[in-house]
C-alpha positions as CSV (number, residue, x, y, z in Angstrom):
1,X,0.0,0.0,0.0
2,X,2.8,2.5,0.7
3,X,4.3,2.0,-2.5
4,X,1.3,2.3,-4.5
5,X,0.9,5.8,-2.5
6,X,4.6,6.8,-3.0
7,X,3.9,5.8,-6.7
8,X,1.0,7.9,-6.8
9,X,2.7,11.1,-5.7
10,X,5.3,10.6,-8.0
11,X,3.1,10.8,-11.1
12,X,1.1,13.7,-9.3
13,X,4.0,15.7,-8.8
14,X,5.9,15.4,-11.8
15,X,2.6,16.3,-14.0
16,X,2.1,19.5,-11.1
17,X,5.5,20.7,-12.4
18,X,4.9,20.5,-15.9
19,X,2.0,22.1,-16.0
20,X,3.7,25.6,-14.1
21,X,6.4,25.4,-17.4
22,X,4.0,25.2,-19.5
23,X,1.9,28.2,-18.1
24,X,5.2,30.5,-18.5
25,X,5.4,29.3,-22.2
26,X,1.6,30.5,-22.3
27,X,2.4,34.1,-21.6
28,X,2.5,36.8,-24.8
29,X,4.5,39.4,-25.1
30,X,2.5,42.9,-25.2
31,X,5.1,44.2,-27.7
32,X,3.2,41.4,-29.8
33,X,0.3,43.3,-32.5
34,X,0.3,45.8,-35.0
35,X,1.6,49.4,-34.6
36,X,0.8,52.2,-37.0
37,X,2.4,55.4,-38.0
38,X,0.6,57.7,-35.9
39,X,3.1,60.9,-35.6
40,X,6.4,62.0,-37.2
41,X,8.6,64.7,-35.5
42,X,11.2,67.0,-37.5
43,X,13.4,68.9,-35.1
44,X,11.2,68.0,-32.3
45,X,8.3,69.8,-33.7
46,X,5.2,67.6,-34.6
47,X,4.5,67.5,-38.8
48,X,1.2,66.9,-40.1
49,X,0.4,63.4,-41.3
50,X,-2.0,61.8,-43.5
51,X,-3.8,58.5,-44.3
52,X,-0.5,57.1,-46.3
53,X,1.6,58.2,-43.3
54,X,-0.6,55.6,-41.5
55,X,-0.5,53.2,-43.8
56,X,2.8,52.5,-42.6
57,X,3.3,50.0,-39.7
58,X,5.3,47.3,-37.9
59,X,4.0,43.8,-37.4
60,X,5.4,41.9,-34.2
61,X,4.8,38.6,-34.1
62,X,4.5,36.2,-31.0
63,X,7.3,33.9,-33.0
64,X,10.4,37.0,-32.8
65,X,10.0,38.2,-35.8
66,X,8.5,41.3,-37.3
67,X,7.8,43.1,-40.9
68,X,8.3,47.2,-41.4
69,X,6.1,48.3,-44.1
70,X,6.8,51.8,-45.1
71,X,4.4,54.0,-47.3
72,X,5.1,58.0,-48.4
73,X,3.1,60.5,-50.4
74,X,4.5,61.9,-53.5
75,X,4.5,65.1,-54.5
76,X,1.4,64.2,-56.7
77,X,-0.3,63.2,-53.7
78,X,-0.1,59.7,-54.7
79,X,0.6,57.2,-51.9
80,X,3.2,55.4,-52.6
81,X,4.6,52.1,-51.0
82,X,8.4,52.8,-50.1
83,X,9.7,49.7,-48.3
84,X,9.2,46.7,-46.5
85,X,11.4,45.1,-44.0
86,X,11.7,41.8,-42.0
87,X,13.9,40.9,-38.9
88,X,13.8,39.7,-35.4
89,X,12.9,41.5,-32.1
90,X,14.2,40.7,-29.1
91,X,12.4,41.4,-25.4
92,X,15.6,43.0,-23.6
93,X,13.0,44.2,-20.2
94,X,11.8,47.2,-18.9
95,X,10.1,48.1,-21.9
96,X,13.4,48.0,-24.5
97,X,13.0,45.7,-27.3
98,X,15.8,44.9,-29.9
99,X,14.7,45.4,-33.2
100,X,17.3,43.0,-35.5
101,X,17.0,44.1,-39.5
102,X,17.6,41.5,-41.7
103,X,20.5,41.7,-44.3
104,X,18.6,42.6,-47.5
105,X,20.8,42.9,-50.7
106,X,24.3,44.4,-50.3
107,X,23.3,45.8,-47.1
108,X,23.8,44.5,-43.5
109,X,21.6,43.8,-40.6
110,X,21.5,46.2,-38.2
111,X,20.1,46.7,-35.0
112,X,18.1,49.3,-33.0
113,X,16.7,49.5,-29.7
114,X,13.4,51.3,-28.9
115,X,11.4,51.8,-25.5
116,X,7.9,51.1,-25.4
117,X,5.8,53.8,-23.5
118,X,2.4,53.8,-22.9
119,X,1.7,51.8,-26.5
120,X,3.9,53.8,-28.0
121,X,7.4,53.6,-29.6
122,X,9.8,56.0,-31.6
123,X,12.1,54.8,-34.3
124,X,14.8,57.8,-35.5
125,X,15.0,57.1,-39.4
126,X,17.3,60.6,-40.7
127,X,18.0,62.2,-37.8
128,X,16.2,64.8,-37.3
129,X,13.4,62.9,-38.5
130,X,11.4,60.5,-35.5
131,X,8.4,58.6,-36.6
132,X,5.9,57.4,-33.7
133,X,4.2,54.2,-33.9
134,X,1.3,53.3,-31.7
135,X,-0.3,50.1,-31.1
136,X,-3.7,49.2,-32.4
């Protein structure tokens, strides 16, 4: 009888422990979603923006990765998509991520860490140029 008991609590207590591991796994990142274009700063003064400006987002993804789209208006008015870019994003805490560019063409990756405040994030493009993103 005591080793059918001891048995028992073996089993009990080693599917009690995965089931705590797989609750952590469970969790998703808030970073995770789709942010939009929803100011651009030149000089640290605000510039107006318009429905191609918002057109533009970033795409994180629960898996690490994300996708930069990038849309611009021409001088015609026409919008017009520029660019779109994949990589990787890494959670570094306290509200940094690690953006990670991939390689595209001759050009490198490169890296560039933003801080996510109150659903929103900054990315500096040509300095003095700072687009805002906020999440949807």
């Amino acid at each position: 009888m005591k080793n059918l008991i001891l048995l028992l609590s073996v089993v009990v207590l080693t599917f009690t422990s995965c089931n705590s591991d797989d609750d952590s796994a469970l969790q998703e990142d808030s970073f995770v979603g789709i942010w939009t274009n929803s100011k651009i700063l030149f000089n640290s003064n605000e510039q107006p923006i318009d429905d191609c400006d918002r057109q533009s987002t970033f795409s994180i993804k629960s898996d690490g990765t994300f996708t930069e789209s990038a849309y611009h208006s021409d001088t015609g008015g026409s919008c017009v998509f520029e660019f779109e870019e994949p990589g990787t994003w890494e959670n570094l805490g306290n509200g940094i991520y690690r953006l990670i560019y991939d390689p595209i063409g001759n050009e490198p990756s490169y890296e560039e860490d933003i801080t996510v405040n109150n659903n929103t994030f900054s990315v500096f493009y040509d300095d003095p140029y700072i687009y805002v993103f906020t999440k949807n």
